[in-house]
N, C-alpha and C positions, 0 to 999 in steps of 0.2 A: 504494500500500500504506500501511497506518494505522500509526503508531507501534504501537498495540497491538496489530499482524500481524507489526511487524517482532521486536519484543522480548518474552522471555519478563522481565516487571519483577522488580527484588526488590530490597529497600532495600542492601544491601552487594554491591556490584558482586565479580565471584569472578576478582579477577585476582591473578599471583602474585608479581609487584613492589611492590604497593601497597596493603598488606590494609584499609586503614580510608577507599576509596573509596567513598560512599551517595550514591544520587540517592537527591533529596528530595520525591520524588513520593507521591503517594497519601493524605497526612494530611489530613485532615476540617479543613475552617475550620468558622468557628461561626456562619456563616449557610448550613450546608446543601453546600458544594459541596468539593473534592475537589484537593488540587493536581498537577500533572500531573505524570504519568512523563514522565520521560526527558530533561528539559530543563533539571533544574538541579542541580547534583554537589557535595559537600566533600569535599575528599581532602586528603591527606598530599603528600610530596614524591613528585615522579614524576621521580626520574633513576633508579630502577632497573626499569622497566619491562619486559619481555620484551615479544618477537615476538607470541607470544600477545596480550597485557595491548595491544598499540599498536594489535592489527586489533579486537578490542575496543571501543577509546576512539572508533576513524574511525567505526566503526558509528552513532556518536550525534553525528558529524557536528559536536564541539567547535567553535566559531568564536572566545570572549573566555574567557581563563583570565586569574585575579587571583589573585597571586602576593604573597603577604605577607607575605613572607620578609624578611631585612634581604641587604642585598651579597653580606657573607660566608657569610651561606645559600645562597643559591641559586648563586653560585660554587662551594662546596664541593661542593655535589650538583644536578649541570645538569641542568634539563629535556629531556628527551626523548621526545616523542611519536611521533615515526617523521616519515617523509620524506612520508607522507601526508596528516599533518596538517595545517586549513587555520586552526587557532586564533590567533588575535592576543596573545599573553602583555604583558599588564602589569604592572607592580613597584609594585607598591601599600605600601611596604616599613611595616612595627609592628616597633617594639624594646620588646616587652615589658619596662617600669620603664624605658622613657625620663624620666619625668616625676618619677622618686622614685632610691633608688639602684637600680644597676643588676643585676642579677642578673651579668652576667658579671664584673660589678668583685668579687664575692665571693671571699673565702677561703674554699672548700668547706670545708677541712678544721675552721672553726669554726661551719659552720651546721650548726645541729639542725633535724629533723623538722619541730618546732612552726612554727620561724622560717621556715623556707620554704613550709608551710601559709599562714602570713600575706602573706610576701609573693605567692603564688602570687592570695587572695581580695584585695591591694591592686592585682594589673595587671588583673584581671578588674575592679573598677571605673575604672581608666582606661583599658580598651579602650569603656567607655561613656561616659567625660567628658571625656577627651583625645585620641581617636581619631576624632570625630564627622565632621573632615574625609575621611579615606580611608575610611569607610565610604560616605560619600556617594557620593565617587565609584566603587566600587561599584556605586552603584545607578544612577550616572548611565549607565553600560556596562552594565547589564542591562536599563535601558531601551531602550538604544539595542542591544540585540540582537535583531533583527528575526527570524531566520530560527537554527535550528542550536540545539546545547545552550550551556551557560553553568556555568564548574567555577570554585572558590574553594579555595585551600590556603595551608596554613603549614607547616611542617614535619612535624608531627603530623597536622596532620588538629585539635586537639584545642582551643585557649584562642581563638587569633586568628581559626583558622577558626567554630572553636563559635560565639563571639558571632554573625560575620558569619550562621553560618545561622540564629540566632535572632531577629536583625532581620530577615531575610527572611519566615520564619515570621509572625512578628509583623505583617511589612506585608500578609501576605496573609491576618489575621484566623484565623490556626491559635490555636488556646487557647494560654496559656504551660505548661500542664501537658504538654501533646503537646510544645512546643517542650523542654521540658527530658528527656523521654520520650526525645529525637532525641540531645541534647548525651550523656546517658547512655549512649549506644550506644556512644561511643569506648570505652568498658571492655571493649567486650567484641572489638574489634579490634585495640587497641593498650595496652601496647606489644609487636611482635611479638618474635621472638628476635632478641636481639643489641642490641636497643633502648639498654638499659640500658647497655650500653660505649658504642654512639653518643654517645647526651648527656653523658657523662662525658668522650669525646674531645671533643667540642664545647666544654663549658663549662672541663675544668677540662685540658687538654690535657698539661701539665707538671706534673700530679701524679699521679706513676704509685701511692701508695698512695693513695691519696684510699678511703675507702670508700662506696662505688657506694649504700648505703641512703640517705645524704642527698638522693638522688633521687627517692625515691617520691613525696613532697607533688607535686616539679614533674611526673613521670609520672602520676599517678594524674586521674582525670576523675571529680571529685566536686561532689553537687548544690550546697555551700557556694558553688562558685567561680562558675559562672554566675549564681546568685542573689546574690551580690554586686553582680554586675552589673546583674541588674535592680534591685535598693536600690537604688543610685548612680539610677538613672533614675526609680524613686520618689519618692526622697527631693524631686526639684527637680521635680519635672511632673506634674499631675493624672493624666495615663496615658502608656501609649506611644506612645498616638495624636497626642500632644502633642508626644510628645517625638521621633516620628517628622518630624515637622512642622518642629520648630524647628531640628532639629538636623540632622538627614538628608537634607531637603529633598523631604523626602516628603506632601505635602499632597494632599486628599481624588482633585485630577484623578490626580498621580502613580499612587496605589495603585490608583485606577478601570484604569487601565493594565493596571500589573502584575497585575493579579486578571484580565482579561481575555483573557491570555496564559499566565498560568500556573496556572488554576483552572479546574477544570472543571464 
């Protein structure tokens, strides 16, 4: 039986633990061909999955999940795929503002709107010029995933996963228009109910007035932030092709690869 016998596709998977899960199938590259359903996912965190949502996931036969969450993420909220599951989970761990200050060192109660709009377009370019190693590898596990689907998360679904699916897009010659077409869907997935006290138990834990709107910049999934991140890759490399190349270790046999298994 064919993938496209077993599954009805559609870009946001309709499970009820996990609302901002998309296979990344079916978007036009720009030479003509089409990239495949069913074989490559961004999702949010999966520890609240249902029964449902688990015989779901086995369907598409998950084998490597990249998990890029830091410790204390993915400790606070465990994966759980069901007992059926045959996927390998990796900790590919990103501390968004490693490289600058840190967003959890913040006194919520003195950052504004503005400031966190900035900081939010300053990790989106250092998920492109400081992160270059755990993307790669990445890509060196979806190389090496021969048979079975292939899912990538961060907590959201939304900054660390965004970028990783934007380099994938990229390496399989999708336009950056479609790719930011893709990043823009988090809006309309997340955040779901209750969102909005998560991250505030998350970040600001010990501050029971903290008011919950200094949040929006970090929740919100706007074009600014992605396209920072392609500036950052601009700014130092003729294209992404390049910059797939130097950085990624994505060079012309690599993506001959990749396109050959996930483009139709």
């Amino acid at each position: 039986m064919s993938a496209e016998q077993k599954f009805n596709f559609q870009r946001r998977l309709d499970l009820e633990g996990a609302p901002n899960i998309r296979d990344l199938g079916g978007y036009a590259t720009s030479d003509g061909g089409n990239t495949r359903w069913g074989k490559i996912f961004r999702a949010g965190r999966l520890s609240t999955l249902t029964d449902k949502d688990k015989a779901t996931l086995a369907a598409f036969d998950l084998r490597v999940i990249c998990d890029f969450r830091r410790e204390d993420e993915y400790l606070r909220d465990v994966t759980d795929l069901g007992a059926q599951a045959r996927a390998a989970i990796h900790n590919l761990a990103i501390s968004p503002g490693d490289h600058s200050r840190s967003i959890a060192e913040s006194d919520f109660s003195q950052v504004s709107g503005d400031e966190m709009f900035n900081w939010m377009v300053m990790i989106n370019r250092e998920l492109a010029l400081k992160q270059t190693g755990t993307y790669r590898r990445m890509f060196e596990l979806l190389l090496d995933t021969d048979d079975g689907g292939f899912l990538f998360h961060c907590s959201a679904g939304k900054d660390r996963t965004g970028f990783a699916a934007a380099l994938i897009l990229s390496a399989l010659d999708v336009p950056r228009e479609t790719i930011m077409d893709d990043y823009l869907l988090t809006a309309q997935y997340y955040p779901p109910k209750g969102e909005l006290e998560y991250l505030a138990s998350k970040y600001a834990e010990n501050d029971s007035e903290l008011d919950l709107s200094v949040f929006k910049a970090l929740m919100d999934t706007r074009e600014e932030y992605l396209s920072a991140a392609f500036a950052a890759i601009d700014e130092s490399y003729d294209s992404v092709s390049d910059y797939l190349a130097a950085e990624i270790g994505l060079g012309p046999e690599q993506r001959k690869r990749l396109k050959a298994r996930y483009v139709d």
